[in-house]
C-alpha positions in Angstrom: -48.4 58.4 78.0 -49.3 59.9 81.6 -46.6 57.3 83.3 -43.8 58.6 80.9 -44.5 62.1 81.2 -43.7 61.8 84.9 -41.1 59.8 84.9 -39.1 63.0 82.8 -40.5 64.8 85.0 -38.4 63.0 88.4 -35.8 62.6 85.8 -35.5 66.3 85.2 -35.8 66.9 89.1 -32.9 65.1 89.9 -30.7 65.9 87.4 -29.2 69.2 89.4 -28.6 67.1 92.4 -26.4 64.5 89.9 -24.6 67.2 88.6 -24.1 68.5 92.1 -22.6 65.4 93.0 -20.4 64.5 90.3 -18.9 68.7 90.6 -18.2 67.8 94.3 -16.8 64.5 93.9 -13.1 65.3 91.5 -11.5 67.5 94.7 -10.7 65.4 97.5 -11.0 67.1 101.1 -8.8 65.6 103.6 -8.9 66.7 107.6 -6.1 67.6 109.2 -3.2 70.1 110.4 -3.5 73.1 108.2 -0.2 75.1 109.5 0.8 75.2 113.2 -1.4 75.9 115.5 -4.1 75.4 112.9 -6.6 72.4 111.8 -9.1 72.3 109.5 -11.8 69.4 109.7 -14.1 68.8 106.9 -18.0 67.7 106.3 -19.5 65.4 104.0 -22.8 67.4 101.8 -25.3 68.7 103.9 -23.6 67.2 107.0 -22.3 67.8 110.5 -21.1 65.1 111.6 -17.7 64.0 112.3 -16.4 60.7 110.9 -13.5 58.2 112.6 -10.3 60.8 110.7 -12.1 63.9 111.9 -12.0 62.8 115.4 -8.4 62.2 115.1 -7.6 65.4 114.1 -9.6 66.9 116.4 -7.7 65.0 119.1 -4.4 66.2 117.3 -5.9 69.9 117.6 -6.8 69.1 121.7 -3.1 67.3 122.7 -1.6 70.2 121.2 -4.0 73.0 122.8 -2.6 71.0 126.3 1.2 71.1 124.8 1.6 75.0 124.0 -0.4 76.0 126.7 -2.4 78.7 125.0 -5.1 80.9 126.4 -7.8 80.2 123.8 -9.0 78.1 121.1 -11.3 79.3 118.4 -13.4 76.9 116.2 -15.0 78.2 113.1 -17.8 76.5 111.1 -18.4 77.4 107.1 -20.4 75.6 104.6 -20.4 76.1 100.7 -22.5 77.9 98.3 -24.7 75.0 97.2 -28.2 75.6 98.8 -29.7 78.9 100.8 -27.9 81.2 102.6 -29.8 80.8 105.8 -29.4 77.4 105.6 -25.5 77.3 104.9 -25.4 79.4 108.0 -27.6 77.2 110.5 -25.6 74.4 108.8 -22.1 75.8 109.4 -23.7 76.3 113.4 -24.4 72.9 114.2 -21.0 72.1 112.1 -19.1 74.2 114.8 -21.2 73.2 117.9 -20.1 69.4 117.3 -16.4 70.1 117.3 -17.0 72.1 120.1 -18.3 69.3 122.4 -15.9 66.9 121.2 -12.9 69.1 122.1 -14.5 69.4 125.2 -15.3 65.8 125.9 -11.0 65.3 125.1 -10.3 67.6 128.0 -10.6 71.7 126.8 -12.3 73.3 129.2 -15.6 75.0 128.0 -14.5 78.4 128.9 -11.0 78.2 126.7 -13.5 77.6 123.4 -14.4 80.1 121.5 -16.9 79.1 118.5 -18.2 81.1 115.4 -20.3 80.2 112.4 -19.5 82.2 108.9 -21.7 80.0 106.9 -20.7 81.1 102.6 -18.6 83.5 103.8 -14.8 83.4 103.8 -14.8 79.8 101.7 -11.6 78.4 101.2 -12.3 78.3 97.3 -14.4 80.8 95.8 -17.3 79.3 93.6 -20.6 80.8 92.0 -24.1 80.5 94.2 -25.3 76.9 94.1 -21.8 75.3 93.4 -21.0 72.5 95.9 -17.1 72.4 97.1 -16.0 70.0 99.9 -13.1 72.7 100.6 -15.3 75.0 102.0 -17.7 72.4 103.9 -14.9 73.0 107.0 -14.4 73.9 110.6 -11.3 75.5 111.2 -10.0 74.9 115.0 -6.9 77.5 115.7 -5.1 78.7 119.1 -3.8 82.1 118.5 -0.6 83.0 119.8 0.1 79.7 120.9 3.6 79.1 123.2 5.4 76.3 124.5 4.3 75.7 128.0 7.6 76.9 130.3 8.5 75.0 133.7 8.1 78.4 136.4 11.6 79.5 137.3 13.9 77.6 140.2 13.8 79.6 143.2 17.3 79.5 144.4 17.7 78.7 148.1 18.3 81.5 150.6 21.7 81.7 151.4 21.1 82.4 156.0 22.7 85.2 157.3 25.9 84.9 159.0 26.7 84.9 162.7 26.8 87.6 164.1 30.1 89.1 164.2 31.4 87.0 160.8 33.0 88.4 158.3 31.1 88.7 155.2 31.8 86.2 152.6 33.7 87.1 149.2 31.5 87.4 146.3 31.6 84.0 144.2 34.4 84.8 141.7 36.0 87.9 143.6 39.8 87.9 143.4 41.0 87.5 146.9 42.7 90.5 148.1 46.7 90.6 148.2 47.7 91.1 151.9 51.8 89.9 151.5 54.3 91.4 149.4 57.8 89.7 148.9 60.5 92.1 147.2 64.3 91.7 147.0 66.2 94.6 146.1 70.0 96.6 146.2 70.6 98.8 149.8 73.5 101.0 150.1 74.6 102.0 154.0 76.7 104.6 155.6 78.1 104.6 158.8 78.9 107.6 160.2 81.5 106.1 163.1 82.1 103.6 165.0 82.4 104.3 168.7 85.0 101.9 169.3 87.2 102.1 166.1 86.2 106.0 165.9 86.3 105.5 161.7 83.5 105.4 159.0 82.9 102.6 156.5 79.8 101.6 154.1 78.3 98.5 153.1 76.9 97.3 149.9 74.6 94.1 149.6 70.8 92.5 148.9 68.1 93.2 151.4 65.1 90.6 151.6 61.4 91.7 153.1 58.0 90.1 153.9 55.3 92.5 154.4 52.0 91.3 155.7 49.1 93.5 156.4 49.3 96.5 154.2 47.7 99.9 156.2 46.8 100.5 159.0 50.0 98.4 161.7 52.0 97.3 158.4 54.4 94.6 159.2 57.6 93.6 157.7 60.5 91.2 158.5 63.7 92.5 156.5 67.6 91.1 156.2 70.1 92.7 154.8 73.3 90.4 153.3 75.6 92.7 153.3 80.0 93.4 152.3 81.5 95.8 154.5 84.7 98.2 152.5 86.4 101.3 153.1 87.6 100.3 156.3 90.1 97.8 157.6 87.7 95.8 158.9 86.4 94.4 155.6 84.1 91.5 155.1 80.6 90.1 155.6 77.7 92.0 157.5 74.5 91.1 158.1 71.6 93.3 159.6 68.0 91.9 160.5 65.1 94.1 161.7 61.7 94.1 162.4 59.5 96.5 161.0 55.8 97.9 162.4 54.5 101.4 160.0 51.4 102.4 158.2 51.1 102.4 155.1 47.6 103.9 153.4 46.4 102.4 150.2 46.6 105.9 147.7 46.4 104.1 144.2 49.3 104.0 142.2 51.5 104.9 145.5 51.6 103.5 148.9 53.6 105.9 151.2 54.9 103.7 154.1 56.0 105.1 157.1 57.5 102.6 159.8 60.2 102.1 162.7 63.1 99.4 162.2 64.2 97.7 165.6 66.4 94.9 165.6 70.3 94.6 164.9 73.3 94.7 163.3 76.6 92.2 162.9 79.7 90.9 161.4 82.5 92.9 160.2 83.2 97.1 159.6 81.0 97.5 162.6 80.9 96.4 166.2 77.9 93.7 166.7 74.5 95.5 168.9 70.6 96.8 168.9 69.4 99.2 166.6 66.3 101.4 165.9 65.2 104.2 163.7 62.7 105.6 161.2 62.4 104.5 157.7 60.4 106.1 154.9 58.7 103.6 151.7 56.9 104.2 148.5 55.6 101.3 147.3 55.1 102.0 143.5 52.4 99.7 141.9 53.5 99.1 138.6 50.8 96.7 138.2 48.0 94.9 140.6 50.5 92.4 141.3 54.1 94.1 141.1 55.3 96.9 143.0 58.7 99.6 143.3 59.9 100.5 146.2 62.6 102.9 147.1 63.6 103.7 150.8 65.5 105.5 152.9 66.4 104.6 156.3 68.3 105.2 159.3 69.3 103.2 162.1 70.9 104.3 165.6 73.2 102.2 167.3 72.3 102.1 170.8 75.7 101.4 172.5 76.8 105.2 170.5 75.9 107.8 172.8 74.8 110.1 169.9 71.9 110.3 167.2 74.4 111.5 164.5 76.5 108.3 164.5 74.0 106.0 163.2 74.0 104.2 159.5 72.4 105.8 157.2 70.7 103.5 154.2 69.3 103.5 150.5 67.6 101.1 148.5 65.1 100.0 145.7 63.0 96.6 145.5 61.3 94.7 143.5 58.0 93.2 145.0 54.9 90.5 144.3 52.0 91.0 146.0 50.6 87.7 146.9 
């Protein structure tokens, strides 16, 4: 009678810890990556020790702790409800502490580890006091904040200084400024007499220019194609000069002021040298296209007087290039 007594007595003993067992054993708790930058590592009842899949993921948490580069990596121990509270809390402790060292032993440095213990607290699945639940028997490992590592910035070589005396280079993609302008345009003419003939006539044509070097010593290079009428000496004229002015740069209009030298030919007027003033505005229409009327006269250096010259008109067309 004594022998059954006890044995009811061991039965009745260990009937909690079967019940226990068979509560815990219907949810299955699987380690692994929780969310990014997030793992959760789970412990077998009343233990702290990692088995062959926990080490995995706790490699998985270490590789990517090297990947994203980040500052700090906290690891978290908790336990369940089933048992004391102080006991829980040494348990979720020495739960912690071994995921600590094995993150160290696979490379994070000491200092980048941060570990807590919450024992019952904060469980994953809220039970009643004494209720075993392998969700809450955990370690959570997590890198706040955690970034992509970034290759540091190429430092672009210096660019040396020029010589001394160079020019300084054009900016990479600056337009190169326009320093020619070709325009073609109507001229008009009036001569005033003709020493030799001691008559007047006037000439009508196309007059062609080259400009180089707008401002400061302009230079031009014009010919004139010209008809010669109201006299008897009708036909074709020609005139070619050489033109050195300055011309400032005022926006929208380019005042040019420059002496002609060169000569004139054919037929209404006797063949010889000629110099004289001439007065441009160069109209920019657009950055590329300008207007220009002129006015211009030209003494005849075989005529003994400034009032016997040839007086001209005209309007181009021109393309700065």
């Amino acid at each position: 009678m004594r022998s059954l007594l006890i044995g009811v007595s061991l039965l009745a003993l260990a009937a909690p810890v079967a019940r226990a067992q068979q509560a815990d054993d219907p949810v299955a708790a699987v380690s692994g990556q929780a969310e990014p930058s997030s793992f959760v590592v789970y412990f077998g009842f009343n233990k702290a020790n990692i088995d062959a899949s926990a080490r995995q993921v706790i490699a998985m948490a270490a590789d990517e702790y090297k990947r994203t580069g980040a500052a700090q990596i906290s690891v978290t121990g908790y336990a369940d409800k089933a048992g004391q509270a102080e006991h829980n809390q040494r348990l979720s402790e020495r739960r912690a502490e071994v995921v600590r060292r094995e993150l160290e032993r696979l490379g994070v440095q000491a200092s980048a580890i941060q570990v807590a213990a919450e024992g019952e607290n904060d469980p994953a699945v809220p039970t009643p006091d004494g209720v075993p639940e392998a969700r809450n028997r955990r370690v959570m490992i997590a890198m706040p904040q955690a970034t992509p590592r970034q290759a540091p910035p190429a430092v672009a070589a210096e660019t040396p200084p020029p010589p001394v005396g160079a020019a300084p280079a054009a900016a990479h993609g600056a337009e190169r400024p326009k320093r020619f302008v070709f325009s073609l345009g109507p001229i008009y003419g009036h001569n005033f007499r003709e020493q030799d003939r001691g008559t007047k006539d006037d000439f009508g044509g196309a007059e062609i220019t080259l400009s180089a070097l707008p401002g400061l010593g302009a230079l031009a290079l014009k010919q004139d194609i010209l008809y010669a009428f109201n006299t008897s000496d009708e036909g074709v004229a020609g005139r070619s000069v050489l033109s050195l002015g300055f011309a400032p740069d005022l926006g929208f209009v380019r005042p040019h002021l420059s002496a002609n030298v060169g000569g004139i030919y054919g037929k209404g007027v006797q063949a010889g040298f000629v110099a004289g003033p001439e007065l441009d505005l160069d109209l920019n229409l657009t950055r590329g296209i300008t207007l220009r009327p002129r006015i211009a006269y030209d003494f005849q250096l075989r005529d003994p007087s400034w009032d016997e010259g040839i007086l001209w008109t005209g309007l181009d067309l021109g393309l700065r290039f």
